[in-house]
N, C-alpha and C positions, 0 to 999 in steps of 0.2 A: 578856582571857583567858577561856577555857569553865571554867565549873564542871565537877567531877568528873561531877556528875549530865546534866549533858548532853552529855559528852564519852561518856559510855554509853549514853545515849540514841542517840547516832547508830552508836555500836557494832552497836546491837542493832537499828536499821533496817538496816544495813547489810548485817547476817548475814540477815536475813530474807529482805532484796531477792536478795541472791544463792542463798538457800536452795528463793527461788520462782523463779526462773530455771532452776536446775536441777532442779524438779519433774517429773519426766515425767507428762506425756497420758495418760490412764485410757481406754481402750477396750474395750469388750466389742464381738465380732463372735458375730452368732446366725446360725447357719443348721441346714436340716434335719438333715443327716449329713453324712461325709466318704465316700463311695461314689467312684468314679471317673465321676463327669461334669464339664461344662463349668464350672458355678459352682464347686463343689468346689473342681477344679485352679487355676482362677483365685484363688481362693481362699488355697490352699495356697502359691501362686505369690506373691500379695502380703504376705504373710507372712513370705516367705523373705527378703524384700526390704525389710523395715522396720527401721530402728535402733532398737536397744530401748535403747540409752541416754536415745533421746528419749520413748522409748511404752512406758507398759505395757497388756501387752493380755490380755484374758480373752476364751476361745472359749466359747460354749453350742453345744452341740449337743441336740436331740433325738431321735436315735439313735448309739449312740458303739461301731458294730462296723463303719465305713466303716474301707475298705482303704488310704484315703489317711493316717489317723492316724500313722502313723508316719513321715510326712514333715511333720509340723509342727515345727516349729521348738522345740526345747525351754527357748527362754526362752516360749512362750506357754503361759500358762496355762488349760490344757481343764478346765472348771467340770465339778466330780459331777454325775451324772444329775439330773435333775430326778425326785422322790418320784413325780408319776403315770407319767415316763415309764418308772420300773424297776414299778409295779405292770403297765401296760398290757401287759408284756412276761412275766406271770406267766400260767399257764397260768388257764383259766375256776376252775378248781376251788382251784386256790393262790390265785386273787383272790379268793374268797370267804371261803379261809381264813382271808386277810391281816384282811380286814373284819369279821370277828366277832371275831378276837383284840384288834384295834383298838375295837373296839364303834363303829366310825366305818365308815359304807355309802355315804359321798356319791361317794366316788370308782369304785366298780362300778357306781351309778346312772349317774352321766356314762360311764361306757363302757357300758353298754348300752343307752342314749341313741343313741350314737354309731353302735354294731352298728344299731339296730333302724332309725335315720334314712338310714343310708348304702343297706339291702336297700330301703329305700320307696319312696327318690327316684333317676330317672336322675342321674349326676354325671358331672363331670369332674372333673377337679385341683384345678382352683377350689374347686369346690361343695362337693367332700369337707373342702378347709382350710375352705369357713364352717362345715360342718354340724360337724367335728370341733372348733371350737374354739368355736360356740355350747356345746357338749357340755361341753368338758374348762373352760371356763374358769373357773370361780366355783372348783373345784378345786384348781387348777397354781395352784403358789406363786412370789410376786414374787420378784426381784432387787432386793436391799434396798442394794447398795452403790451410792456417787453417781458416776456415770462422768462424765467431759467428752464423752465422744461413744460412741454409742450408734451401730451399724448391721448392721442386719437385711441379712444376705447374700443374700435369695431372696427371691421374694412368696410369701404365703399366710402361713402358722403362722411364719416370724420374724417377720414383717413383723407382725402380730396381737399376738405377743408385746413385744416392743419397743414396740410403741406404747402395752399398756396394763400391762405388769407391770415396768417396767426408768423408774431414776430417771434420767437424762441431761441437761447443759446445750445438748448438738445431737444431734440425732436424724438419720440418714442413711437410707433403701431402697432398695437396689437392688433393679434389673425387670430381669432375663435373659432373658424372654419376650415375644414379642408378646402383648398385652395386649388382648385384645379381650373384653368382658363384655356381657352381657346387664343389666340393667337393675336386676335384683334383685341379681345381684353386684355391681352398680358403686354399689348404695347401701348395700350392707352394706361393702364396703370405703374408700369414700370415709372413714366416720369415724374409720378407722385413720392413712390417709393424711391428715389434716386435724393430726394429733400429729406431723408429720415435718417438722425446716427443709429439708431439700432430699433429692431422688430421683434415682438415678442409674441413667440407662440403657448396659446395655452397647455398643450403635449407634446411628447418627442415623434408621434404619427404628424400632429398637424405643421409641425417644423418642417419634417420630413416631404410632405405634399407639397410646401409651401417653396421651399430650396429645390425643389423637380423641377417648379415653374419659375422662381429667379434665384438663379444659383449664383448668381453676383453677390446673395446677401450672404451668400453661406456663411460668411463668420463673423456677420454681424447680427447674426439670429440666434435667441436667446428661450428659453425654456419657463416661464412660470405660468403654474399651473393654475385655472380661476381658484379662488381662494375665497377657502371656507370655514367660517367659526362653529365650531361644533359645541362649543357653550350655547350663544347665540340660539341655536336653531332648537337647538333640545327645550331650552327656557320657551321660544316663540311656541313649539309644541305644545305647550300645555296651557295656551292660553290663547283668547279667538273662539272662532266659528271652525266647526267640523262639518260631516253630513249631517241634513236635517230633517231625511226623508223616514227614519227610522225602521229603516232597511235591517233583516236581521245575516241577511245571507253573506257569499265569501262579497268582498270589495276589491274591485282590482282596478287600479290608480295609475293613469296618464298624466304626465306633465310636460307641454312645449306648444308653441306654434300653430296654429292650424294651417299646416302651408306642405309644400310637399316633401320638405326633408324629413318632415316628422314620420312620414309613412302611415297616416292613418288608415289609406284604402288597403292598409296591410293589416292593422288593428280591427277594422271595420271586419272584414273578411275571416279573420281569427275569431272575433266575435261571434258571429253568426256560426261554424262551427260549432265552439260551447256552447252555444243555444240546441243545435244539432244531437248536441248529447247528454241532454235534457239537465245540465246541471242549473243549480241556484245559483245563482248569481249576478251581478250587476258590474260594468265598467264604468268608471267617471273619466272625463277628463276635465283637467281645470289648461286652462287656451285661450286666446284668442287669434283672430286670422285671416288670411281673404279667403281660404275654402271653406267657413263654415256654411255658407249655405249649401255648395258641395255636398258637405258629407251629411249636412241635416235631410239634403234626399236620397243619401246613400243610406242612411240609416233607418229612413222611412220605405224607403224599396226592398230593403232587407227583412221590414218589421222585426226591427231591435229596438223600437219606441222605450221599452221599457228596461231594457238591457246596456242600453251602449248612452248615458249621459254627459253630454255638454254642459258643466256649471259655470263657462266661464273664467275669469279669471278672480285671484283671492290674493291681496296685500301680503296674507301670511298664509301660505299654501303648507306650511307644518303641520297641523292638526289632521288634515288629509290624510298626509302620508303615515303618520302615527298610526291613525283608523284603519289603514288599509290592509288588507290580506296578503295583497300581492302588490307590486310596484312593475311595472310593464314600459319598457320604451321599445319602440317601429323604428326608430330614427332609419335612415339612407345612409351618410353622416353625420357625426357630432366632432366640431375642435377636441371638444374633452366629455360632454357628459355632467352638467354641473345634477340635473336633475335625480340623477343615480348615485354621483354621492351621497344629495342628502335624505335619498331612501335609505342606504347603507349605514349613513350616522344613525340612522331612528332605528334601525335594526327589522328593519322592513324585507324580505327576499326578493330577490330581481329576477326578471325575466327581458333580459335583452338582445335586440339585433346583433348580429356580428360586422359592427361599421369599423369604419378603420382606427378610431380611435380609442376602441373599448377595453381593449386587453391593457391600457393604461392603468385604468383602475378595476377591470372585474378578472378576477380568479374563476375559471367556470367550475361548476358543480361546486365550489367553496364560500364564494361571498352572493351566489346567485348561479341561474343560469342564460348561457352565451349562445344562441341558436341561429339557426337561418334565415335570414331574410327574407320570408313569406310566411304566409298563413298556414301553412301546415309547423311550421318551426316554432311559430309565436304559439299558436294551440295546443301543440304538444308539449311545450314547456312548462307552461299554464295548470295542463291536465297533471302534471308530473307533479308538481308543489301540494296542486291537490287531492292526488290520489295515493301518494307515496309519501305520508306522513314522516317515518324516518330521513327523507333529504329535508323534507322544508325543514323538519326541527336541528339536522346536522347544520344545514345553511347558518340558521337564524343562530345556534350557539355558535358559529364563528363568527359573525356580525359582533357579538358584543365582544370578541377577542382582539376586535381588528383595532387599529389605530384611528381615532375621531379626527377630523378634522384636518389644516395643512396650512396652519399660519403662522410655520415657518415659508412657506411663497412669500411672505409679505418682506422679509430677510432679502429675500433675494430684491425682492424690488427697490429695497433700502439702497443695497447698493448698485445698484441698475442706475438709478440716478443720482448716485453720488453723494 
C-alpha cells in the first residue's frame, strides 16, 4: 500500500509533468519595422500561420508606423518602443529638452555620434547598421524576459540586438540578402553571428553568398524560403483599392524599396525607351525610400511625368498586381524575390533581372522572362510580352499550372525550433 505522502507526491509530479507539456514556447521575433517589403510580408505571413496554443510570441520592432501592423495577428504581442527609439524620433531641440529634464545626455551623445559618423564615412546598409549601433549601443536597453527562442528577422540592427541584448536558450538569424562584405564588415559582424545556434537563409543562392563570407557557419545554415500564403493573397486580391486613375492602356507594376538594390535608374532608363517607341502605356511603382526624390527628378528630366508613377506604398499591394499587364523587377540583388512570387501566384507575367537569386524561383521564357541587367534587357523583355502575344499568353497559361504558394517553409521552421 503507498502512503498518503507518496500517493501526493506522485499527484503533484503528475500535475507538473502535464502542466510542462502544455507550456507554450516563448518567442520574441526582432525585426526593423513592418513597412511593406519582402521580409515584413514574409513576416506577417508566418505569423498568421502559427498556433498560438503552442507559442507565445513577442514582436520587437524598431520603428512601429509600418503599414503592415495591422495585419499581425492579435494574439502576438508588439513590445513598447524601445526608450531610444521614441527619443531618436524627437525632433533636435525636443532631444535636448528630453536630456536636461532627465539630467541624463548619454543618449543625444550617441545620436550625434551617429549623425556626425554616418555625414564622415561613405556607407551602405551594412555600414550605416555598424556605425548606428557602435553609436546607439551602451544606450538601448536589454530585453530582460528569458525566451526559448529568440530570432532576429533581418541582418544588421535585429541581428546586433538579439545577439547582445535579449536573454534566449536558441537564438535563430535570418539573411534575406546577399551577403557580400568587405573585411571590416565581416569582422565587426562575425562576433554577432558567433551568439547565434543556427542562420537561416531565405534561398540556396543567399546561403551560398552568405557561407563565401562565413564559412564557419556552413552547417549551421539552413534554407527556408520567405513564406507565402497563396490563399491569403488571392482572397486580399479581390478586395481594397486598385488603380484609380482609370488608365485604359498596358500597366506595368514595380514593387520594392526606393533605394539602390532595386535598380530603378535601370527601370527609369527602360522606361524612357518604351516611351521611345511610342507605345501606350504607364509604369507604377508602389515604394517607399531615401531615393525618391532621386528618381522624382530622374523622372522629371526624362519627362516620364506621365509614364513612370510613384503611388507610394499600399497595406494590401494585391489588387495592383491583379490589375497589372506586366509585373517588372530591376533588382541588383534579391535574398529570394518575395515580390515576384506573388505576381506569379496572381498569374501576372514577369519580367525580371538576372540577380543572383532568381533562378530560385523563375523558369525563363516559362513562368516569366529572366533578362539583363540594363535597360536595354529590361525593355526588350517588356516589348516581347507585348508584341509577341503567343509568349505572354504561353507564360500566363503556365502560371495557373504552377504550384501556389510554399507553407510548407512554415514545416521547416516548426522544426528549426523544435
Amino acid at each position: 500500500m503507498w502512503s498518503n505522502e507518496r500517493f501526493l507526491k506522485k499527484i503533484r509530479n503528475y500535475i507538473l509533468k502535464s502542466e510542462v507539456k502544455k507550456m507554450k514556447k516563448n518567442i520574441l521575433f526582432v525585426i526593423d519595422s513592418l513597412d511593406c517589403a519582402g521580409a515584413e510580408k514574409s513576416l506577417v505571413t508566418l505569423l498568421s500561420l502559427l498556433n498560438y496554443s503552442e507559442y507565445s510570441v513577442d514582436l520587437m520592432l524598431f520603428a512601429h508606423d509600418g503599414i503592415l501592423k495591422e495585419l499581425v495577428p492579435k494574439e502576438v504581442n508588439i513590445l513598447e518602443p524601445l526608450t531610444y527609439t521614441e527619443f531618436s524620433n524627437l525632433s533636435l531641440l525636443s532631444a535636448l529638452d528630453f536630456s536636461i529634464k532627465k539630467v541624463n545626455f548619454k543618449m543625444m551623445a550617441a545620436r550625434l555620434k551617429y549623425s556626425f559618423n554616418i555625414r564622415r564615412e561613405r556607407n551602405n546598409n551594412l555600414q550605416k547598421a555598424r556605425l548606428f549601433w557602435q553609436a546607439i549601443n551602451p544606450v538601448i536597453e536589454n530585453n530582460y524576459k528569458n525566451y526559448d527562442i529568440a530570432i532576429s528577422y533581418a541582418q544588421g540592427i535585429p541581428t546586433f540586438y538579439v545577439a547582445e541584448k535579449v536573454k534566449a536558450k536558441i537564438k535563430l538569424a535570418w539573411v534575406n540578402v546577399s551577403y557580400r562584405l568587405d573585411e571590416k564588415e565581416k569582422k565587426f559582424q562575425q562576433d554577432f553571428y558567433d551568439q547565434y545556434d543556427k542562420i537561416v537563409a531565405v534561398s540556396e543562392s543567399t546561403k551560398e553568398i552568405f557561407n563565401e563570407t562565413f564559412d564557419q557557419y556552413t552547417n549551421n545554415t539552413h534554407v527556408i524560403y520567405d513564406i507565402n500564403n497563396a490563399d491569403f493573397i488571392m482572397k486580399m486580391a479581390d478586395i481594397g483599392t486598385s488603380y484609380n486613375d482609370k488608365y485604359d492602356g498596358i500597366r506595368i507594376l514595380t514593387i520594392g524599396r526606393l533605394n539602390h538594390q532595386k535598380g530603378y535608374d535601370i527601370a527609369i532608363a527602360a522606361c524612357k525607351k518604351l516611351k521611345e517607341e511610342g507605345l501606350d502605356f504607364r509604369w507604377y511603382v508602389l515604394g517607399k525610400g531615401p531615393l525618391r526624390e532621386d528618381i522624382e527628378k530622374q523622372i522629371e528630366r526624362d519627362g516620364l511625368m506621365d509614364h513612370f508613377k510613384l503611388l507610394g506604398v499600399e497595406a494590401n499591394p494585391y489588387p495592383f498586381i491583379k490589375d497589372a499587364d506586366i509585373y517588372v523587377q530591376t533588382s541588383r540583388f534579391e535574398g529570394f524575390g518575395l515580390a515576384i512570387a506573388e505576381a506569379r501566384m496572381l498569374n501576372v507575367p514577369v519580367v525580371t533581372t538576372r540577380f543572383d537569386a532568381v533562378y530560385n524561383q523563375m523558369v525563363d521564357e516559362k513562368n516569366g522572362l529572366v533578362v539583363d541587367m540594363n535597360a536595354n534587357g529590361v525593355s526588350e523583355g517588356i516589348m516581347r510580352l507585348i508584341n509577341e502575344e503567343d509568349i505572354k499568353e504561353k507564360i500566363i497559361n503556365y502560371l495557373k499550372t504552377e504550384k501556389k504558394g510554399n507553407q510548407e517553409e512554415l514545416d521547416k521552421f516548426i522544426q528549426l525550433i523544435g
